[in-house]
N, CA and C atoms as an extended XYZ file, in Angstrom:
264
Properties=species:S:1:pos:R:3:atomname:S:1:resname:S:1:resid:I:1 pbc="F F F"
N       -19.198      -13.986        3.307 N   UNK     1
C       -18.164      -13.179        2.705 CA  UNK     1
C       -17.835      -12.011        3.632 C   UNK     1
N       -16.628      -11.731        3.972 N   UNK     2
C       -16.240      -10.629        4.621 CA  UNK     2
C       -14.934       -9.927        3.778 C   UNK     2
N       -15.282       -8.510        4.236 N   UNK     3
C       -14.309       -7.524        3.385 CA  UNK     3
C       -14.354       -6.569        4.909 C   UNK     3
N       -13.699       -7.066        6.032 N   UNK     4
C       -12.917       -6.320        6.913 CA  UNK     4
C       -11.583       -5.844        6.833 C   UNK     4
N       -11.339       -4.327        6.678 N   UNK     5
C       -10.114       -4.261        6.714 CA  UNK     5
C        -9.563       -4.074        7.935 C   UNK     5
N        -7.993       -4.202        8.328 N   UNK     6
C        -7.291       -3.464        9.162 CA  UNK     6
C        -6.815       -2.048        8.568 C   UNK     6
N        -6.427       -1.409        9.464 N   UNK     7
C        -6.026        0.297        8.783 CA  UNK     7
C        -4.661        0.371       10.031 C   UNK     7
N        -3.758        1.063        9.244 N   UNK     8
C        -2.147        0.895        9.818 CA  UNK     8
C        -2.127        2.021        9.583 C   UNK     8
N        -1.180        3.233       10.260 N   UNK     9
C        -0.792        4.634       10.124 CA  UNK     9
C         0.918        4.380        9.708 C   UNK     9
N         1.595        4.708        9.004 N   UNK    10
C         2.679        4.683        8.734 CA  UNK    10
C         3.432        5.915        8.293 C   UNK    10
N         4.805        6.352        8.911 N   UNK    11
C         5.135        7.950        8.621 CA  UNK    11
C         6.363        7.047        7.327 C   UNK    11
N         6.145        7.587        6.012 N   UNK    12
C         7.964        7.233        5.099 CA  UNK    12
C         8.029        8.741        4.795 C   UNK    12
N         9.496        8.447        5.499 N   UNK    13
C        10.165        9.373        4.939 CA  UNK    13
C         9.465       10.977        4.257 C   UNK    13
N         8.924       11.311        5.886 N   UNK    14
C         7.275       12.497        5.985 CA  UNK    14
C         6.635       11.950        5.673 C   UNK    14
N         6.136       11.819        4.962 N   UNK    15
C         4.537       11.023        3.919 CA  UNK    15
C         3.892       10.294        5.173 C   UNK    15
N         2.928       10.327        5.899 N   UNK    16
C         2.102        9.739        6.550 CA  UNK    16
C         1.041        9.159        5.254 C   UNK    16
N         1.007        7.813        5.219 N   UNK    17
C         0.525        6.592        4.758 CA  UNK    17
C        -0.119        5.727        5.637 C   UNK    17
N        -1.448        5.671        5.058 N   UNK    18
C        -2.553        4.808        5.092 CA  UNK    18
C        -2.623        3.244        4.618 C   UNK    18
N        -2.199        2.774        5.244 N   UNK    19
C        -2.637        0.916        4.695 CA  UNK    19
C        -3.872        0.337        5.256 C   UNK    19
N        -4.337        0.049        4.077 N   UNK    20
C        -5.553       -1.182        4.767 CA  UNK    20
C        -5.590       -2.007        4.059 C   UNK    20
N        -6.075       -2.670        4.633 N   UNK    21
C        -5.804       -4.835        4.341 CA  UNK    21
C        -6.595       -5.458        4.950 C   UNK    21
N        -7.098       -6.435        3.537 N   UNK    22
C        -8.632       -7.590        3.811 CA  UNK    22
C        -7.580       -8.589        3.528 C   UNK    22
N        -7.426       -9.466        4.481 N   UNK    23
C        -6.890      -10.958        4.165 CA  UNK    23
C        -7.606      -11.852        3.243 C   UNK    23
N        -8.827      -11.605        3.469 N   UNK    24
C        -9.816      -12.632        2.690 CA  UNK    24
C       -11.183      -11.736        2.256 C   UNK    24
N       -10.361      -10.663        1.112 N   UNK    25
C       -11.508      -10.038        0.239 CA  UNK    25
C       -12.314      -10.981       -0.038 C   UNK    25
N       -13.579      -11.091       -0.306 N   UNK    26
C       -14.924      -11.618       -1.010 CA  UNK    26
C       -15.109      -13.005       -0.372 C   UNK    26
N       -13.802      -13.226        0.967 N   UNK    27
C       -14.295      -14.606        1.745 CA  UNK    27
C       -13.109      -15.606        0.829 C   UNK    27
N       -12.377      -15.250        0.144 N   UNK    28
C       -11.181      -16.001       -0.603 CA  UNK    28
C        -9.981      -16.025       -0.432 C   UNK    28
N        -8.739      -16.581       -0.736 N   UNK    29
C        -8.072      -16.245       -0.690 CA  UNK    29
C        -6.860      -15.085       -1.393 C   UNK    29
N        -7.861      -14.574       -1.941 N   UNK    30
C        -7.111      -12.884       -2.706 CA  UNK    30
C        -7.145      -12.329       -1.400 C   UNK    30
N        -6.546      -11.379       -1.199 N   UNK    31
C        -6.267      -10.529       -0.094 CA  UNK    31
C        -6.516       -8.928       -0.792 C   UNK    31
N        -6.824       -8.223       -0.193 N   UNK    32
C        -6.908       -6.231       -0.936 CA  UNK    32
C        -5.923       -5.699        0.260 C   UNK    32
N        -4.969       -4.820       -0.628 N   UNK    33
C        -4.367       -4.071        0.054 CA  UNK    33
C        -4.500       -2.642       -0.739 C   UNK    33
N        -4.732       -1.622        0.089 N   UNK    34
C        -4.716       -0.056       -0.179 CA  UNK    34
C        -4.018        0.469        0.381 C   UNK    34
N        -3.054        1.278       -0.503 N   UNK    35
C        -1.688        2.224        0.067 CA  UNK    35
C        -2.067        3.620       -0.369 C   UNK    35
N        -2.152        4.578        0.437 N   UNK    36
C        -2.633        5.945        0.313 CA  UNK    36
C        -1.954        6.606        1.217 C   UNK    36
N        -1.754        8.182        0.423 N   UNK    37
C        -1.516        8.719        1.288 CA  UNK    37
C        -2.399       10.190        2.152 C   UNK    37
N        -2.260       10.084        3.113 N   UNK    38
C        -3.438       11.511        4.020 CA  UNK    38
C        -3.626       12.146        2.923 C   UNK    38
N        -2.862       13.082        2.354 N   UNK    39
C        -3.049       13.779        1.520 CA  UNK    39
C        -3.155       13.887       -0.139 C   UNK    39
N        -3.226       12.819       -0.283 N   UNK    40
C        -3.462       12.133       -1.599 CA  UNK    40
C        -2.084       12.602       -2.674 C   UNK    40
N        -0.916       12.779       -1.795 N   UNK    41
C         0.292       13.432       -2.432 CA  UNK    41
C         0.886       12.206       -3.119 C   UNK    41
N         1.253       12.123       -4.464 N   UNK    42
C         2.061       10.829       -4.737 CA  UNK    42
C         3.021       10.708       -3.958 C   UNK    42
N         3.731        9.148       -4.323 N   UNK    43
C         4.219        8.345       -3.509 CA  UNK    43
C         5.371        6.897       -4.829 C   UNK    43
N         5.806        6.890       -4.487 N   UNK    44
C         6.871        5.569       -5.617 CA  UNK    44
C         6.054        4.923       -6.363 C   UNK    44
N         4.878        4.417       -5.322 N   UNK    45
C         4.329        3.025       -6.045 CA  UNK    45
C         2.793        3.711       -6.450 C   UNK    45
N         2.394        5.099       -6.538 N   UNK    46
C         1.745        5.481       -6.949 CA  UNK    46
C         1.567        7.424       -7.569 C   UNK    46
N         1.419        7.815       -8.560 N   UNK    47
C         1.479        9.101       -9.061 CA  UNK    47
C        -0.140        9.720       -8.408 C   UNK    47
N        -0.930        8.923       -7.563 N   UNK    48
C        -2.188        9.829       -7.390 CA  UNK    48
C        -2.153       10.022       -5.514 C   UNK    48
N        -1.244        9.101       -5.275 N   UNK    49
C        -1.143        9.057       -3.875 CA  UNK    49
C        -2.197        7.196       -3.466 C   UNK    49
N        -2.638        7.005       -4.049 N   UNK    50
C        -3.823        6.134       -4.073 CA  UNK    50
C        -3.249        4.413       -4.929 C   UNK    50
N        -3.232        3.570       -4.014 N   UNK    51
C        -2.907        2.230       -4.672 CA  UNK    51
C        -3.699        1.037       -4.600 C   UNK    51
N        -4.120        0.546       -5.490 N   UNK    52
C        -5.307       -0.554       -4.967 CA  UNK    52
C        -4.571       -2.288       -5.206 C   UNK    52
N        -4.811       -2.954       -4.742 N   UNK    53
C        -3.468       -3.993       -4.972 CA  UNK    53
C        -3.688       -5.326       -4.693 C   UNK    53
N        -4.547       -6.691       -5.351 N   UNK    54
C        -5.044       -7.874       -5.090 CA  UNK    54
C        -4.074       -8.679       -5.345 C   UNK    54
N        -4.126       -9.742       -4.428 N   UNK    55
C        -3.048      -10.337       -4.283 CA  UNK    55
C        -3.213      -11.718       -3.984 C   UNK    55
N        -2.579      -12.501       -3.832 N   UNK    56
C        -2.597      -13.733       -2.711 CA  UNK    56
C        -2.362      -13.244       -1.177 C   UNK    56
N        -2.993      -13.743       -0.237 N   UNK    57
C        -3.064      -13.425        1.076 CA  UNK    57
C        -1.403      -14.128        1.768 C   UNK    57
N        -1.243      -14.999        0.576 N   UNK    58
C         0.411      -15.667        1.362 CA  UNK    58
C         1.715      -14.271        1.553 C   UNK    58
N         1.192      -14.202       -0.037 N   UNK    59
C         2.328      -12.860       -0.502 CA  UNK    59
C         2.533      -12.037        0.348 C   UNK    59
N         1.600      -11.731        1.048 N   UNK    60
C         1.698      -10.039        2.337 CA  UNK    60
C         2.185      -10.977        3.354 C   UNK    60
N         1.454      -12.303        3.887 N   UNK    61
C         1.930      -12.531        5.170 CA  UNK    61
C         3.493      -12.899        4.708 C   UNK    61
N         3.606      -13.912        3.915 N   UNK    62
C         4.943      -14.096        4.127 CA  UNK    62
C         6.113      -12.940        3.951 C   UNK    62
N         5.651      -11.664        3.993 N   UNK    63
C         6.655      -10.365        3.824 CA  UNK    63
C         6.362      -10.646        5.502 C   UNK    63
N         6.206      -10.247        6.315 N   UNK    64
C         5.938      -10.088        7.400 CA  UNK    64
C         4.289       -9.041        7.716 C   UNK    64
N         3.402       -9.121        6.783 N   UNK    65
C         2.306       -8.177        7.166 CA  UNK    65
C         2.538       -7.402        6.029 C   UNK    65
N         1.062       -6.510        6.324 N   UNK    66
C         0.895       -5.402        5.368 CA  UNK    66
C         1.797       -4.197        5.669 C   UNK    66
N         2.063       -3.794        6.362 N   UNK    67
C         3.170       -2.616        6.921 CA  UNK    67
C         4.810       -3.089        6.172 C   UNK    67
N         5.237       -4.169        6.817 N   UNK    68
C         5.875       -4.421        6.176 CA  UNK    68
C         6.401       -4.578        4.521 C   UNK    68
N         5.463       -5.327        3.866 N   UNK    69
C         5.293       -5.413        2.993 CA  UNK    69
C         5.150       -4.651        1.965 C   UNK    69
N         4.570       -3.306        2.556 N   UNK    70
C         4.149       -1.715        1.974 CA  UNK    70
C         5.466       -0.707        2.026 C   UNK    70
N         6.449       -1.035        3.145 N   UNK    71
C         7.276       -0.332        3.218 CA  UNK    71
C         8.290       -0.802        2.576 C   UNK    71
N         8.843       -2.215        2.409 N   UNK    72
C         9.968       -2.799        1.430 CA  UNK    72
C         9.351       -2.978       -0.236 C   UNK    72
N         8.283       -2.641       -0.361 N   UNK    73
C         7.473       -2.180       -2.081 CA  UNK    73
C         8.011       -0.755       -1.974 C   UNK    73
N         7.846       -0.027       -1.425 N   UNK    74
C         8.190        1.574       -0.939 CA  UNK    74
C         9.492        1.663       -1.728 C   UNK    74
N        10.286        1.254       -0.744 N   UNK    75
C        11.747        1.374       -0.660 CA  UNK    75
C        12.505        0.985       -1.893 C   UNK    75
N        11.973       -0.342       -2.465 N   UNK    76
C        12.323       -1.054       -3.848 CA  UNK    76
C        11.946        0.028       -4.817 C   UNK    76
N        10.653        0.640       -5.106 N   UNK    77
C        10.452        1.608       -5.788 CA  UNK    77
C        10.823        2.970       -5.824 C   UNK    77
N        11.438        3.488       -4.873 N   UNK    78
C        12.467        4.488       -4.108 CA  UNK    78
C        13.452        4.908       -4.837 C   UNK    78
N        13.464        6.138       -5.808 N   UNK    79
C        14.739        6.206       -6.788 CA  UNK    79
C        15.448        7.591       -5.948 C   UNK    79
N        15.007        8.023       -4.954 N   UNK    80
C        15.863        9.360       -4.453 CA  UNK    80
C        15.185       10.814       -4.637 C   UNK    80
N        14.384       10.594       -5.911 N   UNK    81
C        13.892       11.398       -6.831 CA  UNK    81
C        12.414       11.676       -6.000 C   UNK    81
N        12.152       13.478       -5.838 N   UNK    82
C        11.245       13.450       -5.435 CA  UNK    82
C         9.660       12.652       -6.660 C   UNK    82
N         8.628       12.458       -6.007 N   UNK    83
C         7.895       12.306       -7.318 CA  UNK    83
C         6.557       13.268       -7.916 C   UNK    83
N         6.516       13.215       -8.830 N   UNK    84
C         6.134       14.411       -9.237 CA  UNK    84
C         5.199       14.444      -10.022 C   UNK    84
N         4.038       14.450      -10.453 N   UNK    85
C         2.921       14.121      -11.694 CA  UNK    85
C         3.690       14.531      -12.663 C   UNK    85
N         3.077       13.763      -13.707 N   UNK    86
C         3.655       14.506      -15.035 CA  UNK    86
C         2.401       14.914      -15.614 C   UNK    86
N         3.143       16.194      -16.362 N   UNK    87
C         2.052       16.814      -16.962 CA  UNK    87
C         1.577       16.626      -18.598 C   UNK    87
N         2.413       15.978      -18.536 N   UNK    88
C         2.346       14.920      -20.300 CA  UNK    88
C         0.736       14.439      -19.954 C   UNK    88
């Protein structure tokens, strides 16, 4: 069983973002992807800055990769609107 990730630096739109990605969490074909950001500032696809995200390993490659894949989830979730915790 291997749980190697890769780790990607990515700047959106300021936000320097953290990706890492196991193709073959637990030796299977689920894949782990983690979207974070340096500063744990939220982000679209997350209110803590922090995203944990199992998947099929096809799903990421066939986006073109985890970068990819992280940035057109980004963008889809992208309303203009800064984001903001709620305090509810």
């Amino acid at each position: 069983m291997s749980n190697d990730y890769e780790e990607h630096k990515l700047d959106w739109k300021g936000q320097e973002i953290i990706v890492r990605w196991c193709p073959e969490w637990l030796g299977g074909d689920i894949a782990h992807l983690e979207i974070v950001t340096a500063d744990r500032s939220p982000h679209p696809i997350s209110e803590t800055g922090y995203r944990s995200h199992f998947c099929p390993r096809e799903l990421v490659e066939g986006a073109g990769g985890p970068v990819t894949f992280t940035l057109a989830w980004l963008e889809k979730k992208f309303d203009g609107k800064p984001v903001q915790l709620s305090l509810l």
